[in-house]
N, CA, C and O atoms as a Tinker XYZ file with bonds, in Angstrom:
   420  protein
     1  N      5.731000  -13.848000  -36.073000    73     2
     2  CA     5.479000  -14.237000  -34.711000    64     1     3
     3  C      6.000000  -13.141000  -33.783000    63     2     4     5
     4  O      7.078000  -12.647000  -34.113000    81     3
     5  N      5.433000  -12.697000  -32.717000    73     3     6
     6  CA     5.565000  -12.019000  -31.526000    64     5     7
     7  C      6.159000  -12.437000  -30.758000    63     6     8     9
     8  O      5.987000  -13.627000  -30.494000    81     7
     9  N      7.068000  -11.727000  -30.085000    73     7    10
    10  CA     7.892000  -12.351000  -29.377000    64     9    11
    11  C      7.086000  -12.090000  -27.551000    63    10    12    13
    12  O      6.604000  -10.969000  -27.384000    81    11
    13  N      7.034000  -12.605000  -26.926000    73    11    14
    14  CA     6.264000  -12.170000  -25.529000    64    13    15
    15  C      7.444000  -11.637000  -24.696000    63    14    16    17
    16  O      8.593000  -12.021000  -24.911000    81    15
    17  N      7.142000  -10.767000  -23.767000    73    15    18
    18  CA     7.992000  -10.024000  -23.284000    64    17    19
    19  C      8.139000  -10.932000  -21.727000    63    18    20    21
    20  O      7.113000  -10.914000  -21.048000    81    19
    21  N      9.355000  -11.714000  -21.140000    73    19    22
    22  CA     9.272000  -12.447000  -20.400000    64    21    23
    23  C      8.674000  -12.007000  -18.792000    63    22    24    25
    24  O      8.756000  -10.994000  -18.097000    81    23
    25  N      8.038000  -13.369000  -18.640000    73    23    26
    26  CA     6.725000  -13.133000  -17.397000    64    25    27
    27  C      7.863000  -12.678000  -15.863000    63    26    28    29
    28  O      8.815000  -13.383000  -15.528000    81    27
    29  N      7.561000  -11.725000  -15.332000    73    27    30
    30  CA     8.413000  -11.135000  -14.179000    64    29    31
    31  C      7.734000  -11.573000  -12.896000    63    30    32    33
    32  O      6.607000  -11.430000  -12.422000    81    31
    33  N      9.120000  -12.298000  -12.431000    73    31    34
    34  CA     8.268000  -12.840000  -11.091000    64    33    35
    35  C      7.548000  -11.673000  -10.101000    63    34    36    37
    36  O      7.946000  -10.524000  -10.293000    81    35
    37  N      6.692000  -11.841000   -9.231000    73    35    38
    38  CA     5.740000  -10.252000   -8.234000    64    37    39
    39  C      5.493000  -11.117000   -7.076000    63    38    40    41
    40  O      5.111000  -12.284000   -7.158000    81    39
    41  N      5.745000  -10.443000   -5.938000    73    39    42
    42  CA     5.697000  -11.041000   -4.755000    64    41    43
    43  C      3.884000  -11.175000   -4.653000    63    42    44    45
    44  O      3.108000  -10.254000   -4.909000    81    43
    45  N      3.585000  -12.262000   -4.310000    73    43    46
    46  CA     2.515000  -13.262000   -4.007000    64    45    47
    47  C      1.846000  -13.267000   -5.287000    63    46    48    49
    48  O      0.631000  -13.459000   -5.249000    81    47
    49  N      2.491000  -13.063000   -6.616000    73    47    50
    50  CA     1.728000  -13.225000   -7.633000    64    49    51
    51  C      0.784000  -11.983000   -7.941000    63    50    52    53
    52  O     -0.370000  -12.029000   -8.368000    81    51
    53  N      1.511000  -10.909000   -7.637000    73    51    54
    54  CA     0.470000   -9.662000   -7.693000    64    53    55
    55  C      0.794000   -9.077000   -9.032000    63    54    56    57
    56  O      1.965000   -9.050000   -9.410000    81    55
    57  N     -0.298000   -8.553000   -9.858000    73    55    58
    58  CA     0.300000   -8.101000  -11.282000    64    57    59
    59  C      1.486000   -7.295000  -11.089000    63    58    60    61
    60  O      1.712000   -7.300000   -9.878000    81    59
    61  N      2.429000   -6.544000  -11.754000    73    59    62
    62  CA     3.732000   -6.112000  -12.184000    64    61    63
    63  C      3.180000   -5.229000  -12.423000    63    62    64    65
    64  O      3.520000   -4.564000  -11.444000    81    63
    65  N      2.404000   -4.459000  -13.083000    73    63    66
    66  CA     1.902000   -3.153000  -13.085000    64    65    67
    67  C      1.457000   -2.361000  -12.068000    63    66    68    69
    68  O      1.275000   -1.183000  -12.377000    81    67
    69  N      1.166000   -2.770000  -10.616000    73    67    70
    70  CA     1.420000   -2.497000   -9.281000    64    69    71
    71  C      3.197000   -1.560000   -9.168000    63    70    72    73
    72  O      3.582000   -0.638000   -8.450000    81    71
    73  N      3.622000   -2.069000   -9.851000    73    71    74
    74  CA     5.363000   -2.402000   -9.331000    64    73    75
    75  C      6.074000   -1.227000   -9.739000    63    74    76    77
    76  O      6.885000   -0.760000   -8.939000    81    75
    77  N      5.854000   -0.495000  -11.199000    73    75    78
    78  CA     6.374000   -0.338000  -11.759000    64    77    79
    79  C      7.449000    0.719000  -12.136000    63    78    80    81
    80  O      7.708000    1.111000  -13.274000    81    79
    81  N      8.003000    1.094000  -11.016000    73    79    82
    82  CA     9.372000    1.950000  -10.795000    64    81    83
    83  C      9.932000    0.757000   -9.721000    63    82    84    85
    84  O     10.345000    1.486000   -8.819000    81    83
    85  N     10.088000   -0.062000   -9.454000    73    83    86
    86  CA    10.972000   -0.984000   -9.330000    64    85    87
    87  C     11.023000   -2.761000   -9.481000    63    86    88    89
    88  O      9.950000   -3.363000   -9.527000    81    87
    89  N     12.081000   -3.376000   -9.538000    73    87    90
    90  CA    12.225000   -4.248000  -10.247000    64    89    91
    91  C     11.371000   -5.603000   -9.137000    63    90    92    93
    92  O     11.973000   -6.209000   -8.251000    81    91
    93  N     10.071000   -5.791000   -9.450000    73    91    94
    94  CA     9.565000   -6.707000   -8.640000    64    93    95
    95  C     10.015000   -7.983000   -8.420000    63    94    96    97
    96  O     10.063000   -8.393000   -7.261000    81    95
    97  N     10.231000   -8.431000   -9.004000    73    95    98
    98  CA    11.439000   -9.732000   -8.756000    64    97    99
    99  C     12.231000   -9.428000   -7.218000    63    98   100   101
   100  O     12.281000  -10.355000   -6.410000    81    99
   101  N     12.722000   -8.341000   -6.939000    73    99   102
   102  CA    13.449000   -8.113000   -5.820000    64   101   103
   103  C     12.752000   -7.482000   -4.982000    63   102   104   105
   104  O     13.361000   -6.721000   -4.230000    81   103
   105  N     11.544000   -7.577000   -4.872000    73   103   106
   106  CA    11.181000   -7.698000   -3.612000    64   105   107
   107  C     10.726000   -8.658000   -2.912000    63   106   108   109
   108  O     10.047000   -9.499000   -3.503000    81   107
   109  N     10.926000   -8.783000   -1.716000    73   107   110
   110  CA    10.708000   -9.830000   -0.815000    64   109   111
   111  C      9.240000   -9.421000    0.224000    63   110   112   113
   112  O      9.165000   -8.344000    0.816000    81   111
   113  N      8.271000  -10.374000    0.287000    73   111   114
   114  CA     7.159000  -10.548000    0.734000    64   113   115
   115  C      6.874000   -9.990000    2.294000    63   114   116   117
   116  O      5.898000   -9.479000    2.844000    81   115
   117  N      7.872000  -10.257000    2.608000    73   115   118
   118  CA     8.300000  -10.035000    4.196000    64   117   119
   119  C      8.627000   -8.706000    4.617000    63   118   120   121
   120  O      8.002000   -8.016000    5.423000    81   119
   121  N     10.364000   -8.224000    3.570000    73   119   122
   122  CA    10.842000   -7.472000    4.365000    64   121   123
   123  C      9.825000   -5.904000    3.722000    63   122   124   125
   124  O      9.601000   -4.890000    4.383000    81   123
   125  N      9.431000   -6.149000    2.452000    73   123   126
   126  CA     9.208000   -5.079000    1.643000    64   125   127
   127  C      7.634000   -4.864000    2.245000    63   126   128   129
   128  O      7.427000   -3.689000    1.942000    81   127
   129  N      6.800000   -5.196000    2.712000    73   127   130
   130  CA     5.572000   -5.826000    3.122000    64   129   131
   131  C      4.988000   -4.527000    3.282000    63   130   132   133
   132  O      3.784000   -4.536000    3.025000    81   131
   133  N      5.610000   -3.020000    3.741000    73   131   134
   134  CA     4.974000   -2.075000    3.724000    64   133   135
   135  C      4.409000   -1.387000    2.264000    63   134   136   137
   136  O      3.344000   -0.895000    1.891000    81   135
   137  N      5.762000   -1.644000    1.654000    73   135   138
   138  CA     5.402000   -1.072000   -0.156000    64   137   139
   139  C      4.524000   -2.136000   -0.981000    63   138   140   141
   140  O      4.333000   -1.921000   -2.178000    81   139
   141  N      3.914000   -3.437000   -0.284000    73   139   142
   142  CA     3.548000   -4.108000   -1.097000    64   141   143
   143  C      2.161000   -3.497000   -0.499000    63   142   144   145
   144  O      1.412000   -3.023000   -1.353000    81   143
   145  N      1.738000   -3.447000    0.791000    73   143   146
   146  CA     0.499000   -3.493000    0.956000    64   145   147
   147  C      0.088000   -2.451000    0.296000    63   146   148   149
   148  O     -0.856000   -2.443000   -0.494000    81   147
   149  N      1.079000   -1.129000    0.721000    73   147   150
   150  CA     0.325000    0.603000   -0.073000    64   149   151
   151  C      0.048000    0.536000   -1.270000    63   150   152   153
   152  O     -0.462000    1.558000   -1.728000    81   151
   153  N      0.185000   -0.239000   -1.908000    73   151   154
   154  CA     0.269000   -0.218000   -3.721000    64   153   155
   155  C     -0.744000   -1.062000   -3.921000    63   154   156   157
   156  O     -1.359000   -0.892000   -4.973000    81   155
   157  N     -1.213000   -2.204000   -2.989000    73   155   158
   158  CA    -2.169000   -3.059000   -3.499000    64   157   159
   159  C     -3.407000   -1.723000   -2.659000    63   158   160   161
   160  O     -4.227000   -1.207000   -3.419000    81   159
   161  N     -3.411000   -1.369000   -1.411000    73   159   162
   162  CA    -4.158000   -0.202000   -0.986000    64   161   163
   163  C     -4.574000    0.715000   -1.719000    63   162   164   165
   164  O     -5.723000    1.156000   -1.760000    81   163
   165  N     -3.274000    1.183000   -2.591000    73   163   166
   166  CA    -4.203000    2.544000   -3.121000    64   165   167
   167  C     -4.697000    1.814000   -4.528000    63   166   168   169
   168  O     -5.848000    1.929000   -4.950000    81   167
   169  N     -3.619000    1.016000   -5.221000    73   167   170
   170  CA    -3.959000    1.163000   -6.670000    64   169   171
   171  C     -4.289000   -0.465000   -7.569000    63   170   172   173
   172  O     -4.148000   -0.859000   -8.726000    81   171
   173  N     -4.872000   -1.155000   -6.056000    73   171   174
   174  CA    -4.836000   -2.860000   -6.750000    64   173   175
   175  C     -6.376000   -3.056000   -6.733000    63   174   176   177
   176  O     -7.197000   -2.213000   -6.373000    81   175
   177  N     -6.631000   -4.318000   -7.185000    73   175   178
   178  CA    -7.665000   -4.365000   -7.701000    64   177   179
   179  C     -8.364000   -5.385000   -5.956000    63   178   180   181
   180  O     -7.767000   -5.806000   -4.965000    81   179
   181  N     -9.875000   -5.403000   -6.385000    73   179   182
   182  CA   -10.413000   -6.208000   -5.132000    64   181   183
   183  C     -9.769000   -7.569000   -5.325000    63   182   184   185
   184  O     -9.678000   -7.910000   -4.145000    81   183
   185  N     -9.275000   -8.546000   -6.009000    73   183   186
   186  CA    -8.896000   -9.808000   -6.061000    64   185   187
   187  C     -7.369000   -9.380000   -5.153000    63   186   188   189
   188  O     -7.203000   -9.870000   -4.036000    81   187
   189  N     -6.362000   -8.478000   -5.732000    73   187   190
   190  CA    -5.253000   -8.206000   -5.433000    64   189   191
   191  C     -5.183000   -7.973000   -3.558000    63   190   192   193
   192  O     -4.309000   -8.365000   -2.786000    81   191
   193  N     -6.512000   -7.161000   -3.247000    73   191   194
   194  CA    -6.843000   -6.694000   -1.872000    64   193   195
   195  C     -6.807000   -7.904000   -0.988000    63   194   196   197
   196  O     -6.188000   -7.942000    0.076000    81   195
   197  N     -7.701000   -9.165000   -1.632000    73   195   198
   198  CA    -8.301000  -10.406000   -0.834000    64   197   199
   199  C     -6.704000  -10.980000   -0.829000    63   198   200   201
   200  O     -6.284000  -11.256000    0.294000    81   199
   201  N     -5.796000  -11.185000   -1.929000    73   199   202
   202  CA    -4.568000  -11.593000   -1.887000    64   201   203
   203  C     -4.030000  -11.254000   -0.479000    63   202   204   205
   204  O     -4.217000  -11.936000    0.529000    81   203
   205  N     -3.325000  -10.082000   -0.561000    73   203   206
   206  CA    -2.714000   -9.627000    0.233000    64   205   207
   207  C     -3.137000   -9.961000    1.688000    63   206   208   209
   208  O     -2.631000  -10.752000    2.484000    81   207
   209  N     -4.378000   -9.005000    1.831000    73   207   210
   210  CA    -5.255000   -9.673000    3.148000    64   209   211
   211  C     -5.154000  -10.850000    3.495000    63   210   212   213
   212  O     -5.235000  -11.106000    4.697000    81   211
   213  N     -4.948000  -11.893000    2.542000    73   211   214
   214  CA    -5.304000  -13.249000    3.324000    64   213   215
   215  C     -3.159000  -13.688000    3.543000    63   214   216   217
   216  O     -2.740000  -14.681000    4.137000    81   215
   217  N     -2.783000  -13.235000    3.260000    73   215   218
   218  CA    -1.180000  -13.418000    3.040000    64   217   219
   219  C     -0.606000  -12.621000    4.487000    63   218   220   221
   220  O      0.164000  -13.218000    5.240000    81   219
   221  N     -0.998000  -11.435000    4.733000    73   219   222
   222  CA    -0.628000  -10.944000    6.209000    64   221   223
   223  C     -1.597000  -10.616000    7.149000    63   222   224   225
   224  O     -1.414000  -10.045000    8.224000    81   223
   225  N     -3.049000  -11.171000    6.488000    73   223   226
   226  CA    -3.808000  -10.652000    7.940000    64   225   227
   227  C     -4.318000   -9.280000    8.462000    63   226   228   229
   228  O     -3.648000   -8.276000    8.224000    81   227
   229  N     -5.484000   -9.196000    9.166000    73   227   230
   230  CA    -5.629000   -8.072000    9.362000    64   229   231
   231  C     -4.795000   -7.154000    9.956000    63   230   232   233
   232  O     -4.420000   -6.071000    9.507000    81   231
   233  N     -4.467000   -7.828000   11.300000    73   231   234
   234  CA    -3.578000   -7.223000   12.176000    64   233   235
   235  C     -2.320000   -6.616000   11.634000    63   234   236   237
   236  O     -2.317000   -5.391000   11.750000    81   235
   237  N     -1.486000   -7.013000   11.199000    73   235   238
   238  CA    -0.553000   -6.615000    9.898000    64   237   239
   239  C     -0.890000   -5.773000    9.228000    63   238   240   241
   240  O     -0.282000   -4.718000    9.415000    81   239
   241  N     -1.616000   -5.766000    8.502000    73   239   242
   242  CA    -2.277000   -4.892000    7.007000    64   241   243
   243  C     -2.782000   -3.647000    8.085000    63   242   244   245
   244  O     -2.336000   -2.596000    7.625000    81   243
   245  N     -3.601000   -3.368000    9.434000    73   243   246
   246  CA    -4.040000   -2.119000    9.956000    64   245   247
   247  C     -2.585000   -1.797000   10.394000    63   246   248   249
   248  O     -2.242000   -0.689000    9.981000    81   247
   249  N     -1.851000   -2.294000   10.945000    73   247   250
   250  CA    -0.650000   -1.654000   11.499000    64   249   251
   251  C      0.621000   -0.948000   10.180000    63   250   252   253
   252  O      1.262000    0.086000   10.368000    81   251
   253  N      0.682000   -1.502000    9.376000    73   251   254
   254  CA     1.486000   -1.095000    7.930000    64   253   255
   255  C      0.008000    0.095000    7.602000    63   254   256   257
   256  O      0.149000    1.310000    7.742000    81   255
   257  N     -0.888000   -0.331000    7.309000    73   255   258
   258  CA    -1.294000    1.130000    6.496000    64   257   259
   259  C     -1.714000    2.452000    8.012000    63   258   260   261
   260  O     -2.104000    3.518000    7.534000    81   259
   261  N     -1.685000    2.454000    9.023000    73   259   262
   262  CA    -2.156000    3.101000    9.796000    64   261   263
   263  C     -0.828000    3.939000   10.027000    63   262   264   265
   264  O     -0.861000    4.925000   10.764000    81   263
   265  N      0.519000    3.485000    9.296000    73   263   266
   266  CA     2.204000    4.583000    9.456000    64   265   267
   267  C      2.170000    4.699000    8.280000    63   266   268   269
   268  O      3.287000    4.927000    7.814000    81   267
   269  N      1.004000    4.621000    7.215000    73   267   270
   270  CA     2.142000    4.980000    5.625000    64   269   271
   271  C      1.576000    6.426000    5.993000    63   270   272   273
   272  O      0.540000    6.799000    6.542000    81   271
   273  N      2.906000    7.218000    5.357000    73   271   274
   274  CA     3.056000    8.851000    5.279000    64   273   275
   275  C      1.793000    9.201000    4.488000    63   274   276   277
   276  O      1.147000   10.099000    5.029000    81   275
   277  N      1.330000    8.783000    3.481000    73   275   278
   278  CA     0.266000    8.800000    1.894000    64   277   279
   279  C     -0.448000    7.964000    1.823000    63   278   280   281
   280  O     -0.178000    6.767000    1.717000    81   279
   281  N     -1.689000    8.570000    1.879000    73   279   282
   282  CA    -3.123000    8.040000    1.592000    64   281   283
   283  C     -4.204000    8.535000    0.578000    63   282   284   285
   284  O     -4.696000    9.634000    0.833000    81   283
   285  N     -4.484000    8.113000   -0.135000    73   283   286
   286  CA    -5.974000    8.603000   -0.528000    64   285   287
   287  C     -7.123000    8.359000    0.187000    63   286   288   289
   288  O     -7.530000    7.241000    0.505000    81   287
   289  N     -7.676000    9.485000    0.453000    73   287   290
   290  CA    -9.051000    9.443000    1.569000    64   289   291
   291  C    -10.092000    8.450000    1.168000    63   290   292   293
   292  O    -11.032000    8.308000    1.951000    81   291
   293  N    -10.070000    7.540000   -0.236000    73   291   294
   294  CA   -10.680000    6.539000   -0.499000    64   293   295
   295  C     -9.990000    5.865000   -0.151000    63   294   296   297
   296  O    -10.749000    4.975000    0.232000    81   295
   297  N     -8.799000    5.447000    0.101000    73   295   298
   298  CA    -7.895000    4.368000    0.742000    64   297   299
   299  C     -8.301000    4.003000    1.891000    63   298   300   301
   300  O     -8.667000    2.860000    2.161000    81   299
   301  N     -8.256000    5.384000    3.016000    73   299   302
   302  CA    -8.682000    5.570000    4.104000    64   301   303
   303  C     -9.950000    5.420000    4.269000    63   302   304   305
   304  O    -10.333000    4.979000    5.353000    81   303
   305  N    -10.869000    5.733000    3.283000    73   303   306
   306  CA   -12.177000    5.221000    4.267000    64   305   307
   307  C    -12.090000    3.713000    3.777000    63   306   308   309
   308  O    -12.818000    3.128000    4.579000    81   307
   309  N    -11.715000    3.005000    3.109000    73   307   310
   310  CA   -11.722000    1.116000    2.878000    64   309   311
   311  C    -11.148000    0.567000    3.895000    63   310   312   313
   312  O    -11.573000   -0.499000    4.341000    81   311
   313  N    -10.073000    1.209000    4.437000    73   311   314
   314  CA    -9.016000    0.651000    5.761000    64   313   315
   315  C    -10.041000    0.649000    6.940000    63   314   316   317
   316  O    -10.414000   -0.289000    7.645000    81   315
   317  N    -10.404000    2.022000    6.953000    73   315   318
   318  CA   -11.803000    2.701000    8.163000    64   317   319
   319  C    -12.862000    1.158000    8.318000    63   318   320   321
   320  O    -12.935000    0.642000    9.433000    81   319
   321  N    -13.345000    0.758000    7.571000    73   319   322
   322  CA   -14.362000   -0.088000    7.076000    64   321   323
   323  C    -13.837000   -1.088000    7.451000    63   322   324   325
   324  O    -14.184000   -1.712000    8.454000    81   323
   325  N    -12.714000   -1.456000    6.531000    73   323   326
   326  CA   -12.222000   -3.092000    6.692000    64   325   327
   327  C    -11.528000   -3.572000    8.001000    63   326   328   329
   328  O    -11.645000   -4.761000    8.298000    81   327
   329  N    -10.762000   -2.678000    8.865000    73   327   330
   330  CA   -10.314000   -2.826000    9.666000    64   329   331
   331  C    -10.498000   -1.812000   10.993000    63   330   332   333
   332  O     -9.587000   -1.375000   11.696000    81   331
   333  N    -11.595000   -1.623000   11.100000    73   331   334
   334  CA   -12.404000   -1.134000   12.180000    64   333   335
   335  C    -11.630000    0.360000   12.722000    63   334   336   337
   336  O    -11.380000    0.915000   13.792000    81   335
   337  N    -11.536000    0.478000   12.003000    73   335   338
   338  CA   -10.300000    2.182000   12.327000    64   337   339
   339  C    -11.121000    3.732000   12.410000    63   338   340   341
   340  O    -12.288000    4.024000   12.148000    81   339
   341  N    -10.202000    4.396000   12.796000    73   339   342
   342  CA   -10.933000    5.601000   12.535000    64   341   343
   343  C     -9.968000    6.469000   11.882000    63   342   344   345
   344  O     -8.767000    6.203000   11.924000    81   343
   345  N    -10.521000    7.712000   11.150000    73   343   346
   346  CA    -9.258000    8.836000   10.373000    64   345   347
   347  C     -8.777000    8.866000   11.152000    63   346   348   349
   348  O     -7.754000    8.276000   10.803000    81   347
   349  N     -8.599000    9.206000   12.453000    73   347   350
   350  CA    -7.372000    9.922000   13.664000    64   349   351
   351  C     -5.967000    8.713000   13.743000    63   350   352   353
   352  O     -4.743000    8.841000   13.783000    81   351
   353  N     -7.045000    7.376000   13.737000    73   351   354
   354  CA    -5.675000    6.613000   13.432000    64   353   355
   355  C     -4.511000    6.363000   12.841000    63   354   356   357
   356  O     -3.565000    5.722000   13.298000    81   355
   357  N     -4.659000    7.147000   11.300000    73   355   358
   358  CA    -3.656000    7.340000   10.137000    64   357   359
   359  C     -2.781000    8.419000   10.787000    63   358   360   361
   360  O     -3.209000    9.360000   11.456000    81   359
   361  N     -1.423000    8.141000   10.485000    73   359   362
   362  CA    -0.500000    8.613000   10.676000    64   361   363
   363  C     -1.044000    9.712000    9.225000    63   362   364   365
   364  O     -1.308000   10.868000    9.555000    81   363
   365  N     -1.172000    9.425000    7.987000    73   363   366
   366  CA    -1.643000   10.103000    6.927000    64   365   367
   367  C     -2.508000   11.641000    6.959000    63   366   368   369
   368  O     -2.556000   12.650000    6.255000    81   367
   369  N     -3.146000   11.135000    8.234000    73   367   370
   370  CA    -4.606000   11.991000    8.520000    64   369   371
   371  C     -4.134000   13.052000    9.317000    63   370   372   373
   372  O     -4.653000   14.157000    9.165000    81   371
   373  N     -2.717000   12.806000   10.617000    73   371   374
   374  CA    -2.730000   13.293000   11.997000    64   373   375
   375  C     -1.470000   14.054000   11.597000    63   374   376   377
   376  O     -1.274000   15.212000   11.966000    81   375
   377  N     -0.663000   13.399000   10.869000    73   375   378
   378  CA     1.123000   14.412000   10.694000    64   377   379
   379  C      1.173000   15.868000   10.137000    63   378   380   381
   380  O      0.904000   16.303000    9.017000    81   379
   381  N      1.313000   16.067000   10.504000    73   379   382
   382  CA     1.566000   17.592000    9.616000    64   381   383
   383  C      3.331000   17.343000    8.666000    63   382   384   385
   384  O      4.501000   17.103000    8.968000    81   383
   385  N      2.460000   17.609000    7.365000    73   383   386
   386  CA     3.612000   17.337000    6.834000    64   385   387
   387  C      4.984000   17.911000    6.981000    63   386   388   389
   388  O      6.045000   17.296000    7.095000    81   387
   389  N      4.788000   19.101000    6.959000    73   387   390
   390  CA     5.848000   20.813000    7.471000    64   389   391
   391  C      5.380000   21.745000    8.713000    63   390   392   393
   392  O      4.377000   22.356000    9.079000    81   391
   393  N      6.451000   21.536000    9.058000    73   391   394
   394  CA     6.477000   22.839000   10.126000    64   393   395
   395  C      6.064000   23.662000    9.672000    63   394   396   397
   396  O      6.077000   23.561000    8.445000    81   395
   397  N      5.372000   25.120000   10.278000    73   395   398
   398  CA     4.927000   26.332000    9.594000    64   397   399
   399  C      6.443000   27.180000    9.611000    63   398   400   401
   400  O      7.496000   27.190000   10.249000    81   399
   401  N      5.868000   27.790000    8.595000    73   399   402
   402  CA     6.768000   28.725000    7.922000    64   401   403
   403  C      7.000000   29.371000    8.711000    63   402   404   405
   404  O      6.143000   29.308000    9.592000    81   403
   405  N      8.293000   30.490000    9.051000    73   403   406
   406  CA     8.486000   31.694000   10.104000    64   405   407
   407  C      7.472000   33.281000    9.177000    63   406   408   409
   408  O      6.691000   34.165000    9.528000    81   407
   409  N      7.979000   32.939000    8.222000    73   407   410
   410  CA     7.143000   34.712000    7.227000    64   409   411
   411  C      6.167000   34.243000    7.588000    63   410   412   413
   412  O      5.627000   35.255000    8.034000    81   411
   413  N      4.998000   32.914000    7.872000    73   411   414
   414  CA     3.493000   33.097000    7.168000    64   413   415
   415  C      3.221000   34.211000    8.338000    63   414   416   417
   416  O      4.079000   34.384000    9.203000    81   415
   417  N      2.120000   34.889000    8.340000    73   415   418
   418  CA     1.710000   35.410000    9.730000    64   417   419
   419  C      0.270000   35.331000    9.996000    63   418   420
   420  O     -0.181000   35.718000   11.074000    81   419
């Protein structure tokens, strides 16, 4: 017999393989709400998407992904779409990550 490897609680029931450099059990729905949405954003599935979405709403979900630092430009155009946005809106799209160098010339 196999032993099953015990079921880990995931905030709103989102798979654990979303999670997995930290201990999902400890995160909280609320306060963590930025790292939950980016992870269901870049790397969750459409069921995981409708989850989330229906758990904080649009308004929520454009304002958290429109400051994450990291995007995939497929991320960004689904956000674009789903929540009536444009690229200029992403903090992702508009930051410059580094100052320029003093040598470049």
């Amino acid at each position: 017999m196999v032993a099953q490897a015990p079921a880990t609680s995931t905030p709103l029931g989102l798979p654990a393989n979303l999670f997995w450099d930290v201990n999902p059990a400890m995160l909280d729905a609320e306060k963590h709400a930025g790292q939950i949405i980016g992870r269901v954003v870049e790397l969750g599935r459409l069921q995981d998407w409708h989850t989330v979405r229906h758990h904080y709403g649009d308004k929520r979900m454009s304002e958290v992904v429109t400051q994450l630092r990291c995007l995939s430009p497929q991320a960004v155009s689904l956000c674009c779409v789903a929540f009536e946005l444009k690229p200029e809106d992403f903090r992702c799209c508009t930051a410059r990550p580094f100052p320029p160098a003093p040598w470049i010339y």
